[in-house]
Structure formats: structure tokens, C-alpha cells
N, C-alpha and C positions, 0 to 999 in steps of 0.2 A: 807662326808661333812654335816655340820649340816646343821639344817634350820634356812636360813639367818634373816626370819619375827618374830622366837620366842626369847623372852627375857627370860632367866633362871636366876633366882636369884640366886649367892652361897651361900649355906649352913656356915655360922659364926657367929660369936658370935654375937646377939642379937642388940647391938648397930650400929655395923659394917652395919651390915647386913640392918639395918631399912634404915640408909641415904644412904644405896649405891639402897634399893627397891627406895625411895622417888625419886633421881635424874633419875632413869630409867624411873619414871612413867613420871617426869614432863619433859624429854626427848622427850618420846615418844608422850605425847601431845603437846608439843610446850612450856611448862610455863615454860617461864625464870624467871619468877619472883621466882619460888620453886625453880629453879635451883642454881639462883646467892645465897641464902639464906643462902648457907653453903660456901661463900668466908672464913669467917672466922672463921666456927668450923672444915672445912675442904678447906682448900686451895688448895689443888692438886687435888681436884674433879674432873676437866677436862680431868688429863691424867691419872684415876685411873681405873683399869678394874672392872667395875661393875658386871658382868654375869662369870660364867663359861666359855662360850665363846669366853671370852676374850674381850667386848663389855665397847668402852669408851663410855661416854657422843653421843659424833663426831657418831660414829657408830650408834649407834640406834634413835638418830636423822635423820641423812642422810638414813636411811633403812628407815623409817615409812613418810621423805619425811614432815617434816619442815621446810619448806626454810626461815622463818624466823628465828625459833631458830639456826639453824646451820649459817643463819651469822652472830649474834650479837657472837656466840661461837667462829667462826673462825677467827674474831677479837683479841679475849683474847688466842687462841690456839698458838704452836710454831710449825714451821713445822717440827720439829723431832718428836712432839708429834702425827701431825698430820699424821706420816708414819710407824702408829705405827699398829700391824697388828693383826686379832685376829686367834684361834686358828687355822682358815681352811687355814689361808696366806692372805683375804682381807685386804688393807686396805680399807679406808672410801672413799677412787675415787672408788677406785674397787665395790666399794655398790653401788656407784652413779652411775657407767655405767650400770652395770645388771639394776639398776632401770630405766632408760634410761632419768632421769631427765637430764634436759641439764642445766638449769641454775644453780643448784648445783654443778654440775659439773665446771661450771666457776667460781663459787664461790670459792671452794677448789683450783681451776687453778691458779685464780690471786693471791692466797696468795703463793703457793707453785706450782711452774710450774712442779716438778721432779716429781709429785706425775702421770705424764701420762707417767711412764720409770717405776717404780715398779712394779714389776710382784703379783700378788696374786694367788689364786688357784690353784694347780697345775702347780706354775709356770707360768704362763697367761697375758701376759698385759691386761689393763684395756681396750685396743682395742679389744680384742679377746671374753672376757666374757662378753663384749656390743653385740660381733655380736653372739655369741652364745646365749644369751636372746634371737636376733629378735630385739635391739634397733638400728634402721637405721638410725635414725638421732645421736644417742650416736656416732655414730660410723663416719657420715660424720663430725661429730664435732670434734673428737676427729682426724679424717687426717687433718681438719683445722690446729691443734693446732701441728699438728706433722708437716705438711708443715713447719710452721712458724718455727719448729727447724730446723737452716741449720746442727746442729753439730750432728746429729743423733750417737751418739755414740754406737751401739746395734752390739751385735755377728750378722755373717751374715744368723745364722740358725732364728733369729728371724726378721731378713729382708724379708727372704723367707716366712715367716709366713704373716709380713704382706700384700706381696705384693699379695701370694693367699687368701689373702683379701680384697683388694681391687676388687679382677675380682670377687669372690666370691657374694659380695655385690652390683655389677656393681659401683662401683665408678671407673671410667678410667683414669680420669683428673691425679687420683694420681699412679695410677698401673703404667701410662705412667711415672711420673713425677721419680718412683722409677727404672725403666727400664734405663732412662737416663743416672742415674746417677751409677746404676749399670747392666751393660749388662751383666753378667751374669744370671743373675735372666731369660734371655729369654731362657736359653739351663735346668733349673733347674725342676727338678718334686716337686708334690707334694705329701704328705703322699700315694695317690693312684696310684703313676707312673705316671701324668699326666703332659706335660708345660704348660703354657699359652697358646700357639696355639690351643693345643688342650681342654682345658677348656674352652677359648671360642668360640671354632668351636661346644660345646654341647648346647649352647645357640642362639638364634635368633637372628639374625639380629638387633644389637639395633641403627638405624639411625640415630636417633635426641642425643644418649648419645654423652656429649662431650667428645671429646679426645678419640672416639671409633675408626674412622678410623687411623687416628695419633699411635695409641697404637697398630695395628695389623702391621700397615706400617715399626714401631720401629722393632717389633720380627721378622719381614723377613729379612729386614736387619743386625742382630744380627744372623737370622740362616744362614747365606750367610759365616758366618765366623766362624761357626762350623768345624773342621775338618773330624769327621764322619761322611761320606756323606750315606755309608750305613745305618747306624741309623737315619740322618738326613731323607731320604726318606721316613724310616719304619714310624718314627713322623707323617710328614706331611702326607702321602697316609691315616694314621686313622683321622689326622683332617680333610681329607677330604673327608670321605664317613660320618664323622659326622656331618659336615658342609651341605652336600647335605640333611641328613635325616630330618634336620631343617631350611632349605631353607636360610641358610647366606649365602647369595651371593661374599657377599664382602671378606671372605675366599676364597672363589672360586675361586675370579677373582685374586687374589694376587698369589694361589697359581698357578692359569693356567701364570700368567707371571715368578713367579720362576721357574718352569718347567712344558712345555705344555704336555710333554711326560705322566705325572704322571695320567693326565686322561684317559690313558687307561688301569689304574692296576683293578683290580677285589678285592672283598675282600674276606672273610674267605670260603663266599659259593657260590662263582665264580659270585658276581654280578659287572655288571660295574657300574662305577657314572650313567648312565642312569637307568641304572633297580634300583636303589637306589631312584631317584630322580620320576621317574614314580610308585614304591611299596608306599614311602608315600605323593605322590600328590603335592609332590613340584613343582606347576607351573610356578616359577622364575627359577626354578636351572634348567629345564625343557627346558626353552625359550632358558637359559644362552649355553647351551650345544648345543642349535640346531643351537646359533648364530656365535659357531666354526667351522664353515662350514665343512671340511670332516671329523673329528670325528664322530659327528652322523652315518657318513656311518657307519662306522668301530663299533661303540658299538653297533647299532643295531642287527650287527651280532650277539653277544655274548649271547652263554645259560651258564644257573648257573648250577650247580649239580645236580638240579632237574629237569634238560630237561625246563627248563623255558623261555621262551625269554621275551621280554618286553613285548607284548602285553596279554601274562597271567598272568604278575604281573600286569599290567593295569586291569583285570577283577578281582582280588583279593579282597574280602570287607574290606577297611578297614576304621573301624567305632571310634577309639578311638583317642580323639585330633580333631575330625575336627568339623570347623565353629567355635572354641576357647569354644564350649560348648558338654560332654556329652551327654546331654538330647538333641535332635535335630529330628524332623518329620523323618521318614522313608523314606515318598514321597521324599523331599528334596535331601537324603542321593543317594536314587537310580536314582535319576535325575542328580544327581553331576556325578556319577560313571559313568555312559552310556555316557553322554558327555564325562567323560576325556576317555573314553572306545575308543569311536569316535574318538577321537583328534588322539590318539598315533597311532591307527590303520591308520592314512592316514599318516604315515611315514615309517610304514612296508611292507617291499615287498612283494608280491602274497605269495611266500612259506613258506611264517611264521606265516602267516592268520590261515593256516588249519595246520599247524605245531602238534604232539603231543608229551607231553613231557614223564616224566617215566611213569605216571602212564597213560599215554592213553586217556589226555583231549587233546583238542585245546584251544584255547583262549576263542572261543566265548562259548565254555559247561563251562569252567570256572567261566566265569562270570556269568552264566544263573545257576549255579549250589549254587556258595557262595553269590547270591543277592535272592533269592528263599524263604528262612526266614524272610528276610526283605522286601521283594517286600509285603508274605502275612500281615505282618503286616503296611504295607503302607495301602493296599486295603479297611484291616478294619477303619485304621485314615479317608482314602477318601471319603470314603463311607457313614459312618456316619456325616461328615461335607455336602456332598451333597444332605442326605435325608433333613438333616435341611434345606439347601438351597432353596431344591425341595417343602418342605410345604411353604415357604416364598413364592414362586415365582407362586405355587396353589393361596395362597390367594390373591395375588395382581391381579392374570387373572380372578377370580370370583369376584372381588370389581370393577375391570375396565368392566366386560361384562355387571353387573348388572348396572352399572353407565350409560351406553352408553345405552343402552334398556328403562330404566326407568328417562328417564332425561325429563322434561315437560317443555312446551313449555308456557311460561311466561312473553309472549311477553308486554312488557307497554308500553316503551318508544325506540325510533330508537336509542337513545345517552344513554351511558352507562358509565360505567368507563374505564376511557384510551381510548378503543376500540367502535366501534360501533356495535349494539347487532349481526348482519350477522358476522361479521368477529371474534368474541368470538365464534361464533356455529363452526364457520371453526376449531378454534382452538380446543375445547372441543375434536371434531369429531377423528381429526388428533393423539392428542396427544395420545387418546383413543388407535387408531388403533397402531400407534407407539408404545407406551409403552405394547399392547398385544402381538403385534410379536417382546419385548422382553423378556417378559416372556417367551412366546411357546418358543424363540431360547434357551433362560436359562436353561428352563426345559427337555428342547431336548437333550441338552447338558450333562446337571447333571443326565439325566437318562442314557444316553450309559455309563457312566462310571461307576454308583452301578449293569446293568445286570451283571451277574453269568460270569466270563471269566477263563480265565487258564494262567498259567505263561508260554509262549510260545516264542521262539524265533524268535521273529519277529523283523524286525527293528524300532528303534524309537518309542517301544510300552509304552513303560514310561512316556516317553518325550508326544508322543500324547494323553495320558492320561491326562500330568498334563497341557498341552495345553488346553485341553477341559474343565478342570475344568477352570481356568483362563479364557477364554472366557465366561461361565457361569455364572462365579462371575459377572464377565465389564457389561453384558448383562443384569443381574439381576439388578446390582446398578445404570444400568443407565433408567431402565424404572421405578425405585424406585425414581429418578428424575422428571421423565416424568409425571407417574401417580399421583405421592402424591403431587407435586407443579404445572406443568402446569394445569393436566386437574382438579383438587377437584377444584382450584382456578378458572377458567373458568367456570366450572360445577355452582358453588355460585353464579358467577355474574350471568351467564343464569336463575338460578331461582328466586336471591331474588336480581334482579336490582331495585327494588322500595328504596332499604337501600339507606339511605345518604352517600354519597362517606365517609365519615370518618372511616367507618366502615370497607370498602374496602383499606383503608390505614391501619388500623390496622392491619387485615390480611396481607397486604402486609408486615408489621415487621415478623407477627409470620411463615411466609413460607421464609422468610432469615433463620432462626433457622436451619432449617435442610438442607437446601443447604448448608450454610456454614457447618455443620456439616458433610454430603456429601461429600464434596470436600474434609476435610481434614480428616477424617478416611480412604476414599476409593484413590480420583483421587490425591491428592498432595503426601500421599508416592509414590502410580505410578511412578507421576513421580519423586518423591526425590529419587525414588530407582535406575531407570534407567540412571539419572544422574551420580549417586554415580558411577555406576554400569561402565558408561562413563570413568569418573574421572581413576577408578580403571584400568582399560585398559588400558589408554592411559599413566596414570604415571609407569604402569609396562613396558613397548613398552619403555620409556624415562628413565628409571632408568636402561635396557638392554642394549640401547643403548649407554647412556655414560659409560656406563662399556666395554665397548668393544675396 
């Protein structure tokens, strides 16, 4: 295929040759005026192949993306001219959707609607080489404008095409709309052996797409009237250990009401839907299985091939895909595992605790063995964030010791600002002492966790870890409260109460500054976190429970 951006001028005789370079150039920049110039030394200029190529006028306008010139063109064009194709099989839609222009695209539309049914490239609809560019809207525009045909006239191998394009792109609205009308398309594979179901049982859960549950709801119903029930099984049992590796639930739930029995197949290396859903962290598909009451008994039973049962796939590391980012703290990572480590373990019985599989771990060396790598590199993230911490939280106990020791007594007047000068000393005093032991707890804190320690199996040793630095941190920002707004503020009025109150309002502006700045670097994610954090729980608990 050649390259659709370059204009190659053919080699002819000199004349020929000059006004067919001339209409490329002023093609290619927009100038109708040099265009229109040769109506009558050359009247067929519109539908004459200027390049080697086979490039009219049309084409290398609509390539380089004039939308003025191509519609005063498409005006004077006819639509047989306009379906006129060049050497690779484009025509000039077919440019427009790779270029993913869309109002070109209806430009050509409204004069010549057929021009979204010719195939270019390889044979290709203009829908297919829109989504193969990557142009997402070329491509929701272009099912627009195919909805709007009821008469879809197309073989049914090119129905098939579009409609694993539709799931392909997630546009549903139309996958469903083509399902409707042809039910076969729900028993149909594509180029890779795949249906629908299992296409998008490889995808996530998409909630808010329209006509996503409608569209799953459609192919059960469609598979209910499959006659191969054996094949029909072997289908669903892969959409549904793919569906568990990427927590769709609503796969799940469809298929546990087609057949509830199917949840207890294993797949190729003896795992059940649990060990699937526990290996990659799926916490919904997780919940979803515990909330079919005696199932859980029965997969918890089940070892894979490697002597594995759930709880050493729960200690397994696995770092690739989670939190929706690559790059992700360490600390984080080992703090997530040991919790879900925890969770699955209070649903295993005693003998599967200390269980070992082929090669002669238990769960708990498992984990302690593939988190080991990553714990030492947590150590070093935490360690270095707490020395930091540690000098911050030195200098705030030497600026608050030194403040308290050497604060003079500058007594003038009984009346003072706001307060009266005894009850400013209370507070100086207090806040003093307050904001020192939280420093000392700060520093107490951020040191037990950089001493020299070992990766040991202990319980909860990660978790108390990252507990101690968070307490640290709270401890440290909040006597950075304490010492830098109550007690300097109080300290000021104690010594220079002679200042005119104006003085002491001003101050009061410039110590808002860093409260409010206070609040919302450190206390309002707190608590926007914890909230979310609420939110998160409680719509998972309500999104289980109406599925159930």
C-alpha cells in the first residue's frame, strides 16, 4: 500500500503534466481559486487522475484535510466520480475515515450516502479502516449513519465484522442493536475463535456503557437456544474464568443463573473460579462467590496441579495491573497483599493453613518468600521518607525548647490582644508543651521504623510498620499546627504587646495561610480519603447485593 500523505506527480508530456502538478498543489493547499482556473482549458479536472496513484482533485484534498476546498468541490463533483477509487482501493470516504475527520466525512455523506457501503483497502469498509487508524469518533459516526440505514444490504461475513466491532470499540448501543436483529451473530466467532461472550468477558466491567447489560442479557438468551450444549459449556466455562481474571461481575452473575453448576469446573491447571479470583485480587468476584453460600465450601477444597490451594495463591506477588498504575510504592503493594493474605485466610480451615504443596511451601513461606524483594525495597522508599521526616520533626523540638526557655517576660499592660496577658502565658506554656510531645511521639515513631530490622514472619509486621509511620506523619503535622500558629503567635503577643492591635490582625491574616494550607495538604485528603474509602465499601456490599 502506498503512502496515503505523498502526492507523486506522473511522468507526461510537459503540458499535461504542468496543470495536473498545478491542481495537486492548489488541492493540497486549499486554493480554489487555481483550481477552478482550468474549468475551461481543462473541464474534466475534477474527475481526472492527477498522480500515479490514481489521486483526483477529491482525494488529496480530503488527505491533507481542506474542508473548505473539498466542499465548494463536492458541490460540482457527481457521485460516480466521487466513488472513484485509487490504486490501493480508497475511495475519498475511505481517506476521510483513516483521517478520522468527521465533518468531511458528512460532507461526502450528505452528497453520496453509498459512499459508507464501499469497501477500500483490502477490501475494508470505511468503518473498519476508521477503527483500525484508532479514529473513535470516525467510527461512532460512521454506526450513526449505519443505524440510520434500516436496509443494510451487506453479506453476512461483513455483518460479522461489523459487529466484532462494535464490542471491539465498546460501542454496545449498536453490537446490541445488530444482535437483535441478527441472532446469530451471538453463537458466531471471530477471526481468533472468540464470541461475544467471551470477548467481552476479556474486558472489565464497563457499568455506566449504555446497552452494556441489555447486550450481555441478549447473547444468554441467544445461547439458551444453541443446540450444542457441549460446546455451549466449553464457551461459557472460558468466558468465565476470563471474566473472574477481570472482575465482570455481571458475566458472573448471568452465567451463575444459566448454569449454577458451572462454578465448579477448574480450568486448564486445575484452578477453581476462587483460586482465579483470589491469584488476581479480584475483590468483587471474591465477595460475589462467598455470597453463594455452599460453593465457597466446596472450592475452597480444591488444589491446582501445583499442590496449591487458595491461600498460597493469596501469598503469591502479584504486582502487574494493580491500583490501574505500574509504578506504585512498594510499602503500598506489601500492605495490600498481607491484608488480602489475611482476608482469605479467615475462610480456610486449620489444615490448609500449614498445607504444603509440590514443592514443600505452605502459604504463609510463600508469601514471606515472593514479598521478600519487595518488602526490601519498601524498607528503603520508608526509611528514606522518615529520615526526612525525622530532621523536620528535630527541628521543630529545638525551635519549640529554645522558644519556651528563652521567652521574656514583658509585662506593660494586663489587656492585651483578644486575651488577657496571664491567659496568653497559659497558652504559649501549653502549646509549647503540646506541640513537644508531638514531636518526641513523631520521632519515636519515625525512628522504630528506619532501626536495622529483618524480613521475619511475624504477624502484621508490614501493616505495623506502615501504621507507625502514619501515626508519625498525624503526630508530626499536627504539632506543626500547634508550634508554628498557636504558640510563635502567642510567643509575639507576650513579648511585643506594646504593638498597636493592627499589627496583631495582620498577623492574624498571615497565620490563616498555612492553616489553611495545613488542612488541605495533610487533614482534608484524610479525610477525603477515608470517605472515598467508605463510599468504596459500601457501593461494593450494594452492587453484591443486588446481584444476588
Amino acid at each position: 500500500m502506498s503512502n496515503p500523505n505523498s502526492i507523486t506527480i506522473p511522468s507526461s508530456a510537459p503540458e499535461d503534466g504542468t496543470y495536473k502538478r498545478c491542481i495537486s498543489m492548489a488541492a493540497a493547499t486549499g486554493d480554489w481559486a487555481i483550481a477552478s482556473s482550468y474549468d475551461k482549458t481543462h473541464p474534466n479536472w475534477i474527475s481526472t487522475p492527477l498522480t500515479v496513484d490514481g489521486d483526483t482533485a477529491l482525494h488529496i484534498a480530503v488527505r491533507m484535510e481542506e474542508t473548505k476546498f473539498v466542499e465548494k468541490l463536492v458541490e460540482r463533483t457527481s457521485k460516480k466520480d466521487m466513488e472513484i477509487r485509487r490504486t490501493d482501493g480508497n475511495t475519498v470516504f475511505c481517506l476521510a475515515a483513516v483521517s478520522g475527520n468527521v465533518k468531511i466525512a458528512r460532507i461526502l455523506c450528505e452528497k453520496n450516502p453509498e459512499l459508507v457501503w464501499i469497501k477500500g483497502h483490502e477490501e475494508q469498509l470505511p468503518i473498519q479502516l476508521a477503527s483500525l487508524a484508532g479514529q473513535l469518533h470516525m467510527v461512532k459516526f460512521l454506526f450513526q449513519r449505519i443505524e440510520q440505514d434500516n436496509n443494510i444490504n451487506l453479506p453476512f461475513q461483513d455483518i460479522i465484522k461489523l459487529f466484532f466491532l462494535t464490542l471491539t470499540n465498546n460501542i454496545y448501543a449498536a453490537a446490541w442493536s445488530l444482535v437483535i436483529q441478527n441472532s446469530e451473530l451471538a453463537h458466531t466467532e471471530n477471526e481468533n475463535g472468540l464470541n461475544a461472550l467471551q470477548l467481552l468477558a476479556q474486558s472489565p466491567f464497563e457499568e455506566n456503557a449504555p446497552c452494556y447489560k441489555d447486550l450481555v442479557r441478549v447473547l444468554f438468551e441467544r445461547m439458551e437456544e444453541e443446540e450444542d450444549e457441549f460446546l455451549q459449556y466449553t464457551k461459557t466455562s472460558k468466558a468465565m474464568f476470563d471474566a473472574a481474571q477481570l472482575g465482570n461481575i455481571l458475566i458472573l452473575e448471568f452465567i451463575f443463573n444459566y448454569n449454577p453448576n458451572i462454578f465448579m469446573e477448574v480450568n486448564s491447571e486445575g484452578q477453581s473460579l476462587l483460586h482465579v479470583a483470589i491469584l488476581h485480587r479480584q475483590e468483587l468476584v471474591y465477595h460475589l462467590i462467598l455470597s453463594k453460600g455452599s460453593y465457597k465450601n466446596v472450592l475452597v477444597q480444591i488444589v491446582d496441579q501445583e499442590g496449591n490451594n487458595v491461600l498460597h495463591l493469596a501469598g503469591k506477588f502479584v504486582s502487574k495491573g494493580r491500583f490501574g498504575s505500574p509504578h506504585i510504592h512498594q510499602d503500598l503493594l506489601i500492605h495490600s497483599d498481607e491484608s488480602w493474605f489475611k482476608k482469605v485466610e479467615k475462610i480456610v480451615p486449620p489444615t490448609l493453613k500449614s498445607m504444603e504443596n509440590k514443592n514443600g511451601m505452605t502459604p504463609t513461606e510463600i508469601f514471606y518468600k515472593e514479598h521478600k524483594e519487595s518488602y526490601e525495597k519498601a524498607v528503603t522508599e520508608v526509611n528514606g521518607t522518615a529520615n526526612t521526616f525525622i530532621v523536620v520533626a528535630a527541628l521543630f523540638l529545638s525551635l519549640s525548647i529554645t522558644a519556651a526557655l528563652s521567652i521574656r517576660n514583658n509585662k506593660i499592660s494586663e489587656n492585651t490582644h483578644f486575651l488577657r496577658y496571664k491567659k496568653w502565658f497559659y497558652l504559649f506554656i501549653l502549646s509549647i508543651g503540646y506541640g513537644v510531645s508531638l514531636c518526641a511521639t513523631s520521632m519515636l515513631l519515625l525512628n522504630s521504623i528506619i532501626l536495622p530490622s529483618t524480613w521475619t514472619k511475624k504477624r502484621g509486621y508490614v501493616n505495623s510498620r506502615l501504621s507507625r509511620m502514619s501515626l508519625g506523619y498525624f503526630s508530626l503535622y499536627s504539632s506543626f499546627l500547634v508550634l508554628v500558629i498557636i504558640s510563635i503567635f502567642s510567643g509575639v503577643i507576650l513579648v511585643y504587646s506594646f504593638f498597636p492591635n493592627w499589627v496583631f490582625y495582620v498577623i492574624d491574616l498571615l497565620c490563616a495561610i498555612p492553616i489553611t494550607l495545613n488542612f488541605f495538604i495533610f487533614f482534608y485528603p484524610l479525610y477525603f480519603y477515608l470517605v472515598l474509602k467508605l463510599a468504596f465499601y459500601t457501593r461494593r456490599v450494594t452492587m453484591i447485593m443486588s446481584n444476588m
